[in-house]
C-alpha positions as CSV (number, residue, x, y, z in Angstrom):
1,X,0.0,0.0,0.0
2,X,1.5,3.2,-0.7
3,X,1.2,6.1,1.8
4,X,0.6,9.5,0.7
5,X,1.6,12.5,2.2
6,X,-0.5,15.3,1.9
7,X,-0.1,18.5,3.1
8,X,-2.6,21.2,5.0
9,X,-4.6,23.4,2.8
10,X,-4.0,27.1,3.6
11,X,-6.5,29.6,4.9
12,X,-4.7,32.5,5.0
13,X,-4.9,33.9,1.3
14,X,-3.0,37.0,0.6
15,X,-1.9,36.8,3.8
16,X,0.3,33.4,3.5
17,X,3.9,33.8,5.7
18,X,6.9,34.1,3.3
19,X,7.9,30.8,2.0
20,X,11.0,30.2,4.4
21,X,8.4,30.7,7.3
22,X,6.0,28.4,6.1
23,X,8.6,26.1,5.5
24,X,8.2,25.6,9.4
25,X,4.9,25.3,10.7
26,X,4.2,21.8,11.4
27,X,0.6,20.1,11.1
28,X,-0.8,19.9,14.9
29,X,0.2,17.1,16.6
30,X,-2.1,14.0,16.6
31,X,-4.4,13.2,19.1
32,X,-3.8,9.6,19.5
33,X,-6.5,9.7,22.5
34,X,-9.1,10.3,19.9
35,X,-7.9,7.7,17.7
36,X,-7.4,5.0,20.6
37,X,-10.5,2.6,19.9
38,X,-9.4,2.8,15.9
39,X,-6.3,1.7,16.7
40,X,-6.8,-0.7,18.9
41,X,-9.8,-2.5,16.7
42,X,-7.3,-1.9,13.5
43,X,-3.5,-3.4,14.7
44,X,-3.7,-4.9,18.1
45,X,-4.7,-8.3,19.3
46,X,-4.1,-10.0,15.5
47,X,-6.0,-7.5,14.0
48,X,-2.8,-6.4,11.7
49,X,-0.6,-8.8,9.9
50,X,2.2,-6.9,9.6
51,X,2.6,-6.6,13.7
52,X,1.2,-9.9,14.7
53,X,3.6,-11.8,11.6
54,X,6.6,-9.7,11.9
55,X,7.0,-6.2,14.2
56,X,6.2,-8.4,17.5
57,X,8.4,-11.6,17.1
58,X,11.6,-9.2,15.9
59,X,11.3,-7.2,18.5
60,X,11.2,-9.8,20.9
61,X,13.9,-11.4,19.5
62,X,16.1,-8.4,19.7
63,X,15.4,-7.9,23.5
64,X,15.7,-11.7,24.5
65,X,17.6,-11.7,27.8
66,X,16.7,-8.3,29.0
67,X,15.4,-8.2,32.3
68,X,14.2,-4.6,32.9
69,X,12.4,-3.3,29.9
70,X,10.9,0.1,29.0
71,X,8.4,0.1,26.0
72,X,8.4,4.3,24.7
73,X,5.5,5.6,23.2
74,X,3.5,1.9,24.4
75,X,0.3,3.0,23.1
76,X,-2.2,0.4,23.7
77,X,0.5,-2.2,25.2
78,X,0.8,-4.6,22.2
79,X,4.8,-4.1,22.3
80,X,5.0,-4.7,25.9
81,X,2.2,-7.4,26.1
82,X,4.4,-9.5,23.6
83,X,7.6,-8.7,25.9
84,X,5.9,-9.2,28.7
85,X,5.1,-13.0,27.8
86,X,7.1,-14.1,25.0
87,X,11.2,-13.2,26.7
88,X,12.1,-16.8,27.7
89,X,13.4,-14.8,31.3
90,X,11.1,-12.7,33.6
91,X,11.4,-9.4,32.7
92,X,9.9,-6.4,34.1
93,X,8.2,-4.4,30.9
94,X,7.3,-0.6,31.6
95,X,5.0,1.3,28.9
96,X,5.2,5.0,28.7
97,X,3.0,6.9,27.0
98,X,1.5,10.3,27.3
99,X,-1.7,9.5,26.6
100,X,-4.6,8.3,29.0
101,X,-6.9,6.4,26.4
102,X,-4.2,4.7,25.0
103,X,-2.9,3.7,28.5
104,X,-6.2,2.7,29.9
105,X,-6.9,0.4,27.2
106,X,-3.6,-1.3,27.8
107,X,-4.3,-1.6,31.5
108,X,-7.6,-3.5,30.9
109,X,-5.6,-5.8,28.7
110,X,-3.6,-6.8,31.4
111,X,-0.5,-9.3,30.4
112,X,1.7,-8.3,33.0
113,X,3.0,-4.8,31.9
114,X,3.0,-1.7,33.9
115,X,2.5,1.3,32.4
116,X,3.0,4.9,32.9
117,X,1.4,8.6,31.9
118,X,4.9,10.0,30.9
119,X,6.4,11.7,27.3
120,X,9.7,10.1,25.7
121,X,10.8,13.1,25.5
122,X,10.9,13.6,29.3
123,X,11.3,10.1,30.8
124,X,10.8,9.3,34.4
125,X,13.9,7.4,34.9
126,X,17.1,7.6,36.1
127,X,20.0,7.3,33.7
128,X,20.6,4.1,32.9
129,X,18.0,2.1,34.4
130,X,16.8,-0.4,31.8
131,X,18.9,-3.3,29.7
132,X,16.7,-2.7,27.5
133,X,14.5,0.0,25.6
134,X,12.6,-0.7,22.5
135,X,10.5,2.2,20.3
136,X,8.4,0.6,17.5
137,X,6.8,3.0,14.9
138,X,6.7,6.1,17.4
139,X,9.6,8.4,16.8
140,X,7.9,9.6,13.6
141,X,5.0,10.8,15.4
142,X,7.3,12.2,18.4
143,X,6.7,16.4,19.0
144,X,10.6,16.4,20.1
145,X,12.5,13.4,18.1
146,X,15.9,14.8,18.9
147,X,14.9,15.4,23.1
148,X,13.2,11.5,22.7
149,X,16.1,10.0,21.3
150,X,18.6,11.6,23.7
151,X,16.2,10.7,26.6
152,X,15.9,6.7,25.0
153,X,20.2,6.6,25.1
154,X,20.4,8.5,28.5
155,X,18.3,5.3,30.2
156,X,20.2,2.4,28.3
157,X,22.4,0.8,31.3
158,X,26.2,-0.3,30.4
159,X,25.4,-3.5,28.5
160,X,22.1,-2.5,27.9
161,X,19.9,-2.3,24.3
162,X,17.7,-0.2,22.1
163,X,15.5,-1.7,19.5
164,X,14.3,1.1,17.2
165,X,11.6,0.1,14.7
166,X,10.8,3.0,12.0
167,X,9.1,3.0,8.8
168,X,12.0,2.4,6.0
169,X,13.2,6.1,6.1
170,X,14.5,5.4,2.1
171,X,11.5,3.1,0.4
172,X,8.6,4.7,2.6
173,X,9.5,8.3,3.1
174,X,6.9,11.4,1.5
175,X,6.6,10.8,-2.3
176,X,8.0,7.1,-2.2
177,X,5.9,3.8,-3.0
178,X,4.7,1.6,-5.5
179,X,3.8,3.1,-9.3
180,X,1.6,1.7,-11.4
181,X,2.3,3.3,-14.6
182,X,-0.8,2.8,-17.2
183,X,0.7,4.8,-19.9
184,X,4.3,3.6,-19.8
185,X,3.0,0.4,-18.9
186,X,5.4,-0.6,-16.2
187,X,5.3,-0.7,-12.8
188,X,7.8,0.5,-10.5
189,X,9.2,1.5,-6.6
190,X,9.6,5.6,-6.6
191,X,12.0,6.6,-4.2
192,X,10.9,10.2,-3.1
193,X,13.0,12.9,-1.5
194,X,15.4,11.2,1.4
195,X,17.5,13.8,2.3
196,X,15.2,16.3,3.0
197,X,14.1,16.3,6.3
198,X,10.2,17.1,6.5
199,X,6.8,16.8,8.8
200,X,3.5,16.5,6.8
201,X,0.4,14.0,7.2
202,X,0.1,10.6,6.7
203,X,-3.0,9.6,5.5
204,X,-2.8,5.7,7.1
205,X,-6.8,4.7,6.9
206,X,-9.2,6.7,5.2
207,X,-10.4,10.0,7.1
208,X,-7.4,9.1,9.3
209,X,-4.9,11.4,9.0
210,X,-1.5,11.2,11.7
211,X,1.3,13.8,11.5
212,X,4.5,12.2,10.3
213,X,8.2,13.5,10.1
214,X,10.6,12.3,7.8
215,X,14.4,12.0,8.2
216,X,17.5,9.9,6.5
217,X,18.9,6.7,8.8
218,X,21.7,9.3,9.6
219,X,19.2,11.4,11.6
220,X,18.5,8.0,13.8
221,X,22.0,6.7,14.1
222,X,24.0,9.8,14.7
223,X,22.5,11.4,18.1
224,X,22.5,7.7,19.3
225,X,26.0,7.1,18.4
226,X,26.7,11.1,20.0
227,X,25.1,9.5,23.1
228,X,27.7,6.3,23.4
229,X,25.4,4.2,21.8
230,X,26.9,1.2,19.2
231,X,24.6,0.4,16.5
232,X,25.2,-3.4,16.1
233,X,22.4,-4.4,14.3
234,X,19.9,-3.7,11.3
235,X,17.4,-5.4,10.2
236,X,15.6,-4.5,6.8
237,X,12.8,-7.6,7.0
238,X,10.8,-8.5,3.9
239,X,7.6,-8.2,3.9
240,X,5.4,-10.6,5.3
241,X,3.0,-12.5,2.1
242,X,0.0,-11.2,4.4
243,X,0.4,-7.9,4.3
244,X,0.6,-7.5,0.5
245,X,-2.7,-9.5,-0.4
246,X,-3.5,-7.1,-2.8
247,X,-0.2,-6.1,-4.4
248,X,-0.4,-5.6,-8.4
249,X,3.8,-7.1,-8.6
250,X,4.2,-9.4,-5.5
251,X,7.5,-9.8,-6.7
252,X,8.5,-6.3,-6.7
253,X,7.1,-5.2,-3.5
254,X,8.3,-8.1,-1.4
255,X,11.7,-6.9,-2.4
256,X,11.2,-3.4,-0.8
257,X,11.4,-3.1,3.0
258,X,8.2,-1.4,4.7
259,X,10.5,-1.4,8.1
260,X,14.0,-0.8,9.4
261,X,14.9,-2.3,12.7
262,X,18.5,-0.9,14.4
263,X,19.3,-2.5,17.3
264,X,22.3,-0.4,19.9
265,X,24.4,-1.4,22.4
266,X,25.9,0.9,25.5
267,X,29.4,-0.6,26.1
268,X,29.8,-2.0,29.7
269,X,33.7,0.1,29.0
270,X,33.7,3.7,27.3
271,X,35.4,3.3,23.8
272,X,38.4,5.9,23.1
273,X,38.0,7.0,19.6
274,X,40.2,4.1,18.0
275,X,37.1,1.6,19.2
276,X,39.5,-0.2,22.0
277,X,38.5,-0.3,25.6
278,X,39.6,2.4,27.3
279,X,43.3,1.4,29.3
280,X,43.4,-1.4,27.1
């Protein structure tokens, strides 16, 4: 399926801010309170392929081991359900989330989760008090991505790890997706503007519109790496059959990634800039 990013229509005629200005203003930040039954009827409990067949078991996988975990931006608690029960060790699983709807549906799911009212951007914890921190399809949506990734890091324990999930920043930015060209007659992947950092809407169900900022890999891996984060692991899964029951080239899309999975590590040592253990 191939998202499209559409922009707000203007009001303000003659009026308009000059074009560096306007460049700035951001669509308002989504109100995921108002949209919590939707999701939770539309993606959780099996409802969605794509997280039941894939998003779930790789995160878990990437977090086996970890015994204190914190789930940012937990939504409804599908993430930390799956944590919760499917890590072959106890583990403790914390959901944050700033918004009440989302959090009291996760609470009357139960599964073994806590959860608290909290923003990633301003995380109740002290520094490094999880082994291990996951963030699954949230950091788009994030008012502050730079603050929430800086807060993420600044929790990670020495030998500790951060799963971040994201939409494909190269194969599923703005302007990206599949082409069916009738008059060429061809079909093809577009690959739309990756450098450019932007924040538009995402139109991800019709009438359902979510605001969504765009950045290159470099904008992910960079401020973790600044924060003495190692990434030492990327995942670029294919898609799962499911998910693609209507594709018009099965072929093609199965061989473009929807999601980018980076997994990094805070050494238990601080690395001096050659990569060896400091003293060493």
């Amino acid at each position: 399926m191939m998202c499209v990013m559409v922009s707000e229509p203007s009001t303000r005629g003659d009026t308009s801010p000059p074009e560096d200005e306007a460049a700035s203003v951001k669509p308002p930040a989504t109100d995921w309170d108002s949209l919590a039954e939707w999701w939770l009827t539309t993606f959780s409990n099996g409802a969605d392929a794509e997280y039941e067949l894939q998003i779930l078991p790789l995160v878990a996988e990437h977090l086996t081991g970890c015994r204190t975990i914190l789930d940012v931006g937990a939504g409804e608690g599908q993430v930390s359900r799956r944590l919760a029960t499917a890590l072959p060790a106890p583990a403790l699983v914390v959901g944050v989330d700033p918004f009440a709807r989302q959090l009291a549906n996760a609470v009357r799911q139960g599964g073994g989760p806590v959860y608290v009212q909290s923003r990633g951007e301003r995380l109740p914890l002290r520094d490094g008090a999880c082994d291990g921190v996951v963030c699954c399809l949230v950091i788009e949506h994030a008012d502050e991505p730079e603050r929430m990734l800086a807060e993420m890091a600044r929790v990670v324990a020495p030998g500790g790890r951060l799963v971040l999930v994201v939409n494909h920043p190269v194969v599923q930015g703005p302007g990206s997706g599949f082409v069916d060209d009738r008059i060429l007659d061809e079909m093809y992947w577009r690959i739309g503007p990756y450098l450019t950092e932007t924040v538009g809407l995402e139109e991800i169900d019709p009438g359902i519109p979510v605001r969504f900022s765009h950045r290159p890999l470099s904008g992910y891996v960079n401020p973790l790496c600044s924060a003495g984060l190692v990434l030492t692991r990327l995942e670029e899964p294919t898609p799962p059959f499911e998910f693609l029951t209507d594709s018009l080239d099965l072929e093609l899309e199965r061989s473009m990634p929807r999601l980018c999975a980076m997994r990094f590590e805070r050494p238990r040592e601080r690395l001096d800039p050659l990569g060896d253990p400091e003293g060493a």
